[in-house]
C-alpha positions in Angstrom: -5.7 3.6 -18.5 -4.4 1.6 -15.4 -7.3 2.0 -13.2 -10.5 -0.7 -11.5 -13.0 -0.3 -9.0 -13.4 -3.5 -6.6 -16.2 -4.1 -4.7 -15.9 -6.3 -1.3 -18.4 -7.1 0.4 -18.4 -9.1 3.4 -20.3 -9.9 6.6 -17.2 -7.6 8.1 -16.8 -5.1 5.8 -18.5 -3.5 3.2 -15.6 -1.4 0.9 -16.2 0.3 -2.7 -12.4 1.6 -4.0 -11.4 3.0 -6.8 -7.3 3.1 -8.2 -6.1 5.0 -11.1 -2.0 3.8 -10.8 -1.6 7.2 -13.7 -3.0 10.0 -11.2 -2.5 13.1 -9.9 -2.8 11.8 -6.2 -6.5 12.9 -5.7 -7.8 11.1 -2.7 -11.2 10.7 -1.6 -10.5 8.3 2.0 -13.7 7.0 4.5 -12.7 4.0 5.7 -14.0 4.7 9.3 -10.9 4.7 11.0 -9.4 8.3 11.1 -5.3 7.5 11.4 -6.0 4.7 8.4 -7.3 7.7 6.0 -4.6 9.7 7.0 -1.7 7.5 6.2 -4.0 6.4 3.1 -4.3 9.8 2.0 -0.4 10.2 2.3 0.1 6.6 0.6 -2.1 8.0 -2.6 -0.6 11.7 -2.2 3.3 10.6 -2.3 2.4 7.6 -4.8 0.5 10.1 -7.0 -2.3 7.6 -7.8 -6.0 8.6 -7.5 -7.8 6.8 -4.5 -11.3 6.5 -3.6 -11.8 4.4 -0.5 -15.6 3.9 1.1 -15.7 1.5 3.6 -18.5 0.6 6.5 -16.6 -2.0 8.8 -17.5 -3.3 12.1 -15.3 -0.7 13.7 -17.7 -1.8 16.9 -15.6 -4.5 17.5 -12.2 -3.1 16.7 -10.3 -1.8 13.2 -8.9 -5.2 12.4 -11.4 -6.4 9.6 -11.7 -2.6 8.2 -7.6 -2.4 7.7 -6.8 -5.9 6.9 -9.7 -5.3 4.0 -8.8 -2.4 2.9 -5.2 -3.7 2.4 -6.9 -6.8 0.1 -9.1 -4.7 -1.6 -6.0 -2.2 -2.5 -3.5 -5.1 -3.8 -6.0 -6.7 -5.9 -6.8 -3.1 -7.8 -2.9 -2.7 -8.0 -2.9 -6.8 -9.8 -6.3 -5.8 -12.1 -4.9 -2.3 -12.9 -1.3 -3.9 -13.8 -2.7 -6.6 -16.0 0.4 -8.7 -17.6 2.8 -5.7 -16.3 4.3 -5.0 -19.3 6.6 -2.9 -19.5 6.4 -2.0 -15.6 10.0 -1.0 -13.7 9.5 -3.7 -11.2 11.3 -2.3 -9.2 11.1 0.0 -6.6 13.2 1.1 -3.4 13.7 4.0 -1.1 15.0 5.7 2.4 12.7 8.3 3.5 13.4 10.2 6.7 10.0 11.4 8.5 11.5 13.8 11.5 13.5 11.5 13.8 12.2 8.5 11.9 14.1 6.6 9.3 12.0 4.0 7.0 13.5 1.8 4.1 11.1 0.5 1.6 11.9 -2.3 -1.7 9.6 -3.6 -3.9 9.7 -5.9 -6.7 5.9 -6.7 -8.1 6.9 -10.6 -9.1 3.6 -12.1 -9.1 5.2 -13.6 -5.7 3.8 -12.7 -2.4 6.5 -11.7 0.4 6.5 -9.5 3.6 9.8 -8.7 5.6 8.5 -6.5 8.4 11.5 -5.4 10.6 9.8 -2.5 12.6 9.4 -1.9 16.2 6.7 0.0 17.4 7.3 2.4 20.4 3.4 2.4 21.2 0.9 0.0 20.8 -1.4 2.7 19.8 -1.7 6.2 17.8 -5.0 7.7 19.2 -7.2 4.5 18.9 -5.6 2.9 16.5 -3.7 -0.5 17.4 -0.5 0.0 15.3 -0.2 -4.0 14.9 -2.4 -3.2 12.3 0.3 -2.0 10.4 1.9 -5.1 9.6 -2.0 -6.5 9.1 -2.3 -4.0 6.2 1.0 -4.5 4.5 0.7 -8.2 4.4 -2.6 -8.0 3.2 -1.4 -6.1 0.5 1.7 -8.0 -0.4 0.0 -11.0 -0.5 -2.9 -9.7 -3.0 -0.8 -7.6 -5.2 1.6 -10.6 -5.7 4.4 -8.6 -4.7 8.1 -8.7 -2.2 8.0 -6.1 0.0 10.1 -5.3 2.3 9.8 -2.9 5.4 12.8 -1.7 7.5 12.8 0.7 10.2 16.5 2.1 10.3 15.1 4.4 13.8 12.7 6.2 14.9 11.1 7.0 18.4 7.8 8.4 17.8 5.3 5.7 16.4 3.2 8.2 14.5 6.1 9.4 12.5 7.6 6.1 11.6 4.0 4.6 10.8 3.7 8.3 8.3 7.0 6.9 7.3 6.1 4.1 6.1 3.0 4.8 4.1 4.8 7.9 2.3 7.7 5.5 1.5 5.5 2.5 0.1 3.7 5.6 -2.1 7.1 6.6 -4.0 8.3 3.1 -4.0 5.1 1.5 -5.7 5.2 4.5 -7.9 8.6 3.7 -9.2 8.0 -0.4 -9.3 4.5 0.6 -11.3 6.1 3.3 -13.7 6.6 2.3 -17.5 9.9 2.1 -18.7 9.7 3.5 -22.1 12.0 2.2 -23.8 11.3 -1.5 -22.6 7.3 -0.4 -22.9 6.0 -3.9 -24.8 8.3 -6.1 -22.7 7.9 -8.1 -19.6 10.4 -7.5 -17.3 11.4 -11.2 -16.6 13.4 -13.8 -18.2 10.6 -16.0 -17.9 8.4 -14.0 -20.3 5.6 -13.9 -17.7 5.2 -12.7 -14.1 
């Protein structure tokens, strides 16, 4: 089974998760911040991994610390659960349309950290939520999972949606990049014989 629990625990945050990469896209979110377990929640739904996310950050001072965290604690369950990622796709890329809102996503898990962020927010904030964060998260991710991503708003005009867009997309995405291709199942998908 493709699954691990990390534990971080910091004089910031305080975060137990939980991934299973095989799910059904059961979520259990309380990270503190209410728009981050939304678009976590949608993340795990669209991805169809199982996510448990418990996290007591100093939300006091702002959500900086709680998402950037959160995004660590996620890549490094992704790198644990994938092991030597053999027999992975690699691979994963996507369009997804969320109303007015148009959001590419491409992913290839490398063992190489990369972010290409290329979105402009309309707002600076959805409810209290500064959406800078965003990119906090994503890079935070990227960089722990050992993974290119890349992040492309084609349009959009309400922040909420493209933000929704972008989780749902980097769900489906991972998904395909963490799938095992059968017929390639005891292989590592590099001409290197490592990644």
């Amino acid at each position: 089974m493709r699954r691990k629990k990390i534990v971080r625990d910091t004089r910031e945050t305080q975060i137990v998760l939980a991934l299973e990469i095989d799910g059904t896209g059961a979520y259990e979110i309380d990270t503190g911040v209410g728009f981050l377990d939304h678009m976590l929640e949608l993340f795990a739904r669209h991805g169809r991994f199982d996510l448990a996310v418990d996290c007591k950050g100093d939300t006091k001072v702002d959500f900086h610390h709680t998402t950037e965290d959160i995004g660590i604690a996620l890549g490094q369950a992704f790198r644990e659960s994938l092991g030597d990622k053999r027999g992975i796709y690699r691979y994963g890329n996507m369009i997804l349309p969320m109303d007015e809102a148009l959001v590419l996503c491409a992913v290839d898990i490398s063992g190489r950290s990369y972010l290409g962020f290329d979105v402009e927010f309309p707002a600076q904030k959805v409810g209290n939520f500064d959406t800078e964060l965003v990119k906090e998260f994503m890079a935070a991710l990227s960089r722990e999972l050992g993974m290119n991503l890349h992040i492309k708003m084609l349009t959009g005009e309400n922040t909420h949606h493209i933000i929704e867009g972008i989780f749902k997309c980097l769900g489906r995405v991972l998904r395909q990049a963490c799938a095992i291709e059968e017929e390639f199942a005891d292989e590592i998908p590099s001409t290197k014989g490592v990644l």
